[in-house]
C-alpha positions in Angstrom: 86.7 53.1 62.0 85.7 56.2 59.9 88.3 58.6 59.5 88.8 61.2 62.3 90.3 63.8 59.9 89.2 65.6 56.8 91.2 66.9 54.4 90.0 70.0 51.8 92.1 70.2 48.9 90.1 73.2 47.5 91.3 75.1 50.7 94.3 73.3 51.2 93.3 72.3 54.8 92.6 69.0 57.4 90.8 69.3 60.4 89.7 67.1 63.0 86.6 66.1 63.1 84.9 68.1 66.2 86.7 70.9 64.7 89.4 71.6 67.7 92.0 72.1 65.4 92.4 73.0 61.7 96.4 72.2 60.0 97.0 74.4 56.8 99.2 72.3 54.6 98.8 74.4 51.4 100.5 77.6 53.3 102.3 79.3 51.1 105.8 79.2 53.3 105.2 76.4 55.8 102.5 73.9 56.9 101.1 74.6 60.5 98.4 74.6 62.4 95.5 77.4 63.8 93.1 77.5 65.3 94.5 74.7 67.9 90.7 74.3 70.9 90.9 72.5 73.8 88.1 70.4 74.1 85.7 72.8 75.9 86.8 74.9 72.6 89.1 77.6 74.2 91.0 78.7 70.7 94.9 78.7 72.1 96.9 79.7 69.2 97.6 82.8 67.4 98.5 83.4 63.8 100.8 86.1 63.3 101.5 89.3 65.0 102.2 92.8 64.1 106.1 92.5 64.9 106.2 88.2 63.7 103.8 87.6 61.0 105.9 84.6 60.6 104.4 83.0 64.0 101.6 80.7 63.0 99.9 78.8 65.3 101.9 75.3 65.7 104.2 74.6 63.6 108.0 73.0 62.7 111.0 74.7 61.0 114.8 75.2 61.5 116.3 78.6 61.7 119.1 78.7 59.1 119.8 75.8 56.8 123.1 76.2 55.1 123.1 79.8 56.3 119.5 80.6 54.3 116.8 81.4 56.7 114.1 78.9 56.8 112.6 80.8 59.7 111.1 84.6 59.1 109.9 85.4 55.9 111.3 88.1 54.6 113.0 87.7 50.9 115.1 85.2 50.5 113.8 82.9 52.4 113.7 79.2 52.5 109.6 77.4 52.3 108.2 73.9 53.1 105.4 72.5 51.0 103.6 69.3 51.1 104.4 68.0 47.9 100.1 66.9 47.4 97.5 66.4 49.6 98.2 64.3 52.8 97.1 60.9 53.1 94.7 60.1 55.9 93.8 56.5 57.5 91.9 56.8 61.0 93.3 59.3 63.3 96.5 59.9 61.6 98.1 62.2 58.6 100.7 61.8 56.7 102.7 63.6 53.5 105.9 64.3 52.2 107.2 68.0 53.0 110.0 69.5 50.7 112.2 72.1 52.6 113.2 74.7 49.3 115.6 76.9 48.9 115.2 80.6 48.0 116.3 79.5 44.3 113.5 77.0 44.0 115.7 73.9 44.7 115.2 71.1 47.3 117.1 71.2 50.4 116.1 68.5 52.9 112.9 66.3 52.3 110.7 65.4 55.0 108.3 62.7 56.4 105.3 63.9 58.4 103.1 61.7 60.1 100.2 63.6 62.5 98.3 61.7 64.6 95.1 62.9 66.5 94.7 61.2 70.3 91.6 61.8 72.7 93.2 61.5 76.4 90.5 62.3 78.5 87.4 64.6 78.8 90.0 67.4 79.1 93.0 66.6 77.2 93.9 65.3 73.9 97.5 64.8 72.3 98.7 66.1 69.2 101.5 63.6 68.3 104.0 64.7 65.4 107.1 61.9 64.1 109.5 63.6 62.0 112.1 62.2 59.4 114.3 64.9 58.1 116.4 63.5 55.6 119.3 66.0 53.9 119.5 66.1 49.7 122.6 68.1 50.3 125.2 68.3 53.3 123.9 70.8 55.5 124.2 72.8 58.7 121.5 73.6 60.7 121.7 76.3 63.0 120.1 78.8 64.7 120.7 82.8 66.0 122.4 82.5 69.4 120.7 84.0 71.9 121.5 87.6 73.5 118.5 88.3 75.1 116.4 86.6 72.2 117.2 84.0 69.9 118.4 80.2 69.8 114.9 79.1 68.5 114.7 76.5 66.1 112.2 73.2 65.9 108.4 72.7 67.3 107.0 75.9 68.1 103.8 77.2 69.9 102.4 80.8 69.3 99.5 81.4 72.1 97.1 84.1 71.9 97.8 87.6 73.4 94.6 87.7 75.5 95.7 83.9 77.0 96.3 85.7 80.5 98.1 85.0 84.2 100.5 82.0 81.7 103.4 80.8 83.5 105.9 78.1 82.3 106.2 74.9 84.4 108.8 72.6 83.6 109.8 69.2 85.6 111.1 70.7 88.4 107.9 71.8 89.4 108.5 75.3 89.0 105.8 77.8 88.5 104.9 81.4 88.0 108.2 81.6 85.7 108.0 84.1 82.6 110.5 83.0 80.7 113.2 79.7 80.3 115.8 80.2 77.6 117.8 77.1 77.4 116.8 75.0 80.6 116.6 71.1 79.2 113.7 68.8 80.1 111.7 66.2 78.8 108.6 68.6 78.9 107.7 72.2 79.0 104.1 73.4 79.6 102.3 77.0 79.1 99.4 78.1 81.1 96.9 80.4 81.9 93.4 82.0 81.7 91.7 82.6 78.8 90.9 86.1 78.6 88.0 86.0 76.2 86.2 83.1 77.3 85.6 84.1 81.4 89.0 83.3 82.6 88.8 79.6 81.6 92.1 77.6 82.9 93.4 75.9 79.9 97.0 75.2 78.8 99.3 73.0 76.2 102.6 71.2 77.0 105.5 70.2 74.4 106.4 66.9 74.9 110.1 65.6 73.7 110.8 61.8 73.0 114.8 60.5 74.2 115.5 59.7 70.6 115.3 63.3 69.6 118.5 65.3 68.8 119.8 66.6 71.8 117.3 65.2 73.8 116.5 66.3 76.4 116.3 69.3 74.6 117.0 73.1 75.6 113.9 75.0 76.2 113.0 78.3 75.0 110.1 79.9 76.3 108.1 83.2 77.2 105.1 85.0 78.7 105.8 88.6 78.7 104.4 90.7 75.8 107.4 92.9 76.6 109.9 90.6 74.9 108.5 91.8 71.8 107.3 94.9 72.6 104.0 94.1 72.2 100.5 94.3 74.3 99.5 91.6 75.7 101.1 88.3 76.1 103.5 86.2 73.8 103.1 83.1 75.2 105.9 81.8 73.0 107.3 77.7 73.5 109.8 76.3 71.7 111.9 72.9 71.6 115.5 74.7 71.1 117.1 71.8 69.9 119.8 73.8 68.2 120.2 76.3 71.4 123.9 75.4 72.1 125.3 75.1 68.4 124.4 73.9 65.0 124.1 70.2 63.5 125.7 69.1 60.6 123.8 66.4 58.6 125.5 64.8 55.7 123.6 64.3 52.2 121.5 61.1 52.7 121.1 61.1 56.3 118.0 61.2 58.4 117.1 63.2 61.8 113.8 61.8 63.3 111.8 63.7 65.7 109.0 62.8 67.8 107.2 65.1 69.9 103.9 65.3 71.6 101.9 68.2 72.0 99.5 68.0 75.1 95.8 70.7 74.6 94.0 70.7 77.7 91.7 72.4 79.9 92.4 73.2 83.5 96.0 74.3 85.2 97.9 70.9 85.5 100.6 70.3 87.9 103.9 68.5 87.4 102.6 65.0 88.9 99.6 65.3 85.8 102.4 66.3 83.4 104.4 63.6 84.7 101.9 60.8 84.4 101.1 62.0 80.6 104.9 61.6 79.8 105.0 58.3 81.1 101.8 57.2 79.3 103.3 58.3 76.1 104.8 55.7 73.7 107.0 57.7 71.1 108.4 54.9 68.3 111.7 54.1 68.8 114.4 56.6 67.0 
């Protein structure tokens, strides 16, 4: 089978073949990826705002690691780099990633693998495994929250204009704005897409029981108001440091596997349901 991903080393980019999402892993301070389509190509995903220019798209990071902030980029801060261009073999990506310090030095070293799945005519998964493994003893942790904080992990940035979005979570609750710390085995954002005629689309963070903390704490919002912005935030995250940090001592290994779910339409909790249960993340 020909591969489903291209890589560009001039631009420092892959992308998937019918072009519904493009992953950056030259960024200067951390891979991620933008534009993330669904299928009918509704562009989801914004990079940067006014008030976060840190926010791109979809991507992973911790908060604080030793106390440095691997998080918002304002000087010092911490940086993740491939180490060279990704290999690719049918669907899937994979690289090393080195987490380093604001003096230059290597922190925590990191095995990506990204694989590409079509679901259906409206859906495909964007599956991520994770192997975080600590050069040094460290502590990750993350800002408690007071109104904002506890983010730290697999993140989503949506686009402003993404109207009507709601959070729906396994207990089949919808219309919420926000949930900051609920735990589940899924979260998923919603909505209209304002500049494409209102189309229903929507993407849902998946979170495999071998995670840390699984089932994880959520940490989620709709309202531009958070921020003080126009428009909409449409912010998800897996919290998976919301009720304290993790120590990991030099040599060992966190492994995370998440799915990330791009479809069209407004899905309810059975569909959500179903797509958990069809998903296979490798043992921990």
């Amino acid at each position: 089978m020909a591969d489903a991903i291209t890589i560009d080393e001039g631009d420092g980019v892959a992308t998937e073949r019918a072009g519904r999402w493009t992953y950056h892993w030259r960024a200067p301070t951390k891979p991620f990826f933008h534009p993330v389509a669904t299928p009918a190509g509704h562009v989801l995903s914004r990079d940067g705002t006014t008030s976060h220019p840190w926010h791109h798209g979809l991507w992973f990071t911790v908060k604080f690691v030793n106390g440095e902030n691997f998080w918002e980029e304002i000087e010092p801060f911490g940086t993740l780099h491939h180490s060279g261009a990704p290999a690719v073999a049918g669907t899937t990506l994979t690289g090393t990633v080195r987490w380093v310090r604001p003096d230059g030095t290597v922190v925590v070293e990191e095995q990506r693998e990204l694989t590409h799945v079509d679901l259906a005519p409206d859906a495909y998964a964007l599956d991520l495994h994770l192997e975080l493994t600590a050069r040094d003893d460290v502590e990750l942790d993350r800002t408690p929250y007071v109104g904002w904080g506890g983010y730290s992990g697999l993140t989503y940035r949506g686009r402003d204009d993404l109207d009507a979005t709601f959070l729906l979570d396994g207990d089949a609750t919808r219309g919420r704005d926000a949930v900051t710390g609920d735990r589940g085995r899924w979260l998923d954002l919603s909505g209209l897409a304002g500049g494409d005629a209102g189309a229903p689309v929507g993407v849902a963070m998946l979170d495999a029981p071998g995670n840390p903390n699984h089932p994880t704490p959520w940490y989620g919002h709709t309202d531009g108001a958070v921020y003080g912005e126009e428009g909409r935030t449409n912010f998800l995250n897996a919290a998976f440091l919301w009720d304290g940090p993790l120590a990991v001592a030099a040599g060992d290994t966190l492994t995370f596997d998440h799915r990330v779910l791009v479809h069209d339409g407004i899905w309810d909790a059975s569909r959500l349901e179903t797509e958990y249960g069809a998903w296979l993340p490798r043992p921990s």
